[in-house]
C-alpha positions in Angstrom: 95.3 104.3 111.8 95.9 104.0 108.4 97.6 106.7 105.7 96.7 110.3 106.2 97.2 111.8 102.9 96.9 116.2 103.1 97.9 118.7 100.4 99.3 122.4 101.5 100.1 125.4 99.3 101.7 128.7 99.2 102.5 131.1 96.3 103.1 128.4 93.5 104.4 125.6 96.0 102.4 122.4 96.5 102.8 120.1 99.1 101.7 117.0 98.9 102.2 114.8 102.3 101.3 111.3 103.3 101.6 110.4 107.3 101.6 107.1 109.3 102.4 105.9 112.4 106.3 105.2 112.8 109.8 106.3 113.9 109.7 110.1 113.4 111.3 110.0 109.6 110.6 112.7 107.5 111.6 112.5 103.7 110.7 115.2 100.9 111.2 114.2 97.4 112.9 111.0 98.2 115.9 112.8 100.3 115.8 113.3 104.1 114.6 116.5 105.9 118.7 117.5 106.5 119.5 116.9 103.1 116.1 119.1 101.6 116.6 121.8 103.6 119.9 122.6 104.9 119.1 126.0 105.8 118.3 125.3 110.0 115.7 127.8 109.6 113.2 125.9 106.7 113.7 122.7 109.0 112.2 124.9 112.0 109.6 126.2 109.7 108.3 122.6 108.6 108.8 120.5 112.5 106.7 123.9 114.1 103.6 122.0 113.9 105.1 118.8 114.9 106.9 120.7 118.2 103.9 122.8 119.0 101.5 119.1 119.3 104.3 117.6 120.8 104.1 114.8 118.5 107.8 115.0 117.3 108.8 111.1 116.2 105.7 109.5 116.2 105.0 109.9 112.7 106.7 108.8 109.3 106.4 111.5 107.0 106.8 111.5 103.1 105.8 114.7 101.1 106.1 115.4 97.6 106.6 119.1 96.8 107.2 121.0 93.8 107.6 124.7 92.6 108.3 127.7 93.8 111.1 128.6 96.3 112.6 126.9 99.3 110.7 129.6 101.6 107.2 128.9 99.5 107.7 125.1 99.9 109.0 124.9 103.7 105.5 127.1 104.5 103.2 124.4 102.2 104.7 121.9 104.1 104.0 123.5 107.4 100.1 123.8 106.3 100.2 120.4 105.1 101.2 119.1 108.5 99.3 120.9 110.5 96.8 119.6 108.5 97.6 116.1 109.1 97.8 116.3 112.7 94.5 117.6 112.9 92.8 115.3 110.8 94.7 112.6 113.2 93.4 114.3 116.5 90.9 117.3 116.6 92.2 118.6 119.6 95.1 119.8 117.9 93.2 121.9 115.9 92.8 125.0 118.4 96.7 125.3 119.6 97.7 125.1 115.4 94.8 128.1 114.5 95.8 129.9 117.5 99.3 129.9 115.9 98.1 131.0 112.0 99.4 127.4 110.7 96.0 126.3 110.0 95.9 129.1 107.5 96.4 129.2 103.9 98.3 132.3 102.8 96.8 133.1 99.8 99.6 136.4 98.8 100.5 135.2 95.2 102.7 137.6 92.6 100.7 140.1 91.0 100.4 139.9 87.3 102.5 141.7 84.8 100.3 144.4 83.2 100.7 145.0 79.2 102.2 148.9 79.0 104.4 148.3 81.9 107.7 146.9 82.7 106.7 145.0 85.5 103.1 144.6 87.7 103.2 148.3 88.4 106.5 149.7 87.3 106.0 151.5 84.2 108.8 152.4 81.5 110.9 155.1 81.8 110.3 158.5 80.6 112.0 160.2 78.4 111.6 163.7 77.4 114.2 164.4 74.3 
């Protein structure tokens, strides 16, 4: 099997994630998962798909990320993987949709409208 190259997005976040056979080594932007994410939570958010397949360590995983928020990125990177795994074995595909991670979560921040403070907040009133 050679590289399996996926991208995953969410809000402004893209995740761009390249996977091969190896040790179970997951980097993000050059640094390692731990050192990316120290919030415990992200790293559950990102290994979900990898735990749900039961594939944990059998892949080396390098994904390049950027914009965004930590909670935008960690959730790219979960679509990414998932799918990875599925382009790597179909039969993953069913237990990852039945979970929503196959899903691209397409809530983005509404616009700012002209005449208003912010997307729908509009300046205050004054009336002397």
């Amino acid at each position: 099997m050679s590289v399996i190259n996926t991208i995953g997005r969410r809000k402004t976040s893209v995740a761009r994630l390249y996977m091969q056979p190896g040790a179970g080594n997951i980097t993000i932007n050059g640094k390692v998962l731990d050192q990316y994410f120290p919030s415990e939570i992200k790293r559950i958010i990102v290994n979900q798909p990898l735990v749900l397949t039961e594939k944990i360590g059998n892949f080396d995983i390098s994904i390049n990320v950027d914009g965004g928020g930590i909670t935008g990125q960690a959730e790219a990177i979960r679509l990414a993987l998932s799918r990875a795994l599925v382009e790597n074995a179909s039969e993953n595909k069913p237990v990852l949709k039945k979970e929503g991670f196959m899903t691209r979560d397409s809530r983005m921040v509404e616009r700012k409208k002209p005449g208003r403070k912010k997307a729908r907040r509009r300046f205050q009133w004054v009336k002397r």
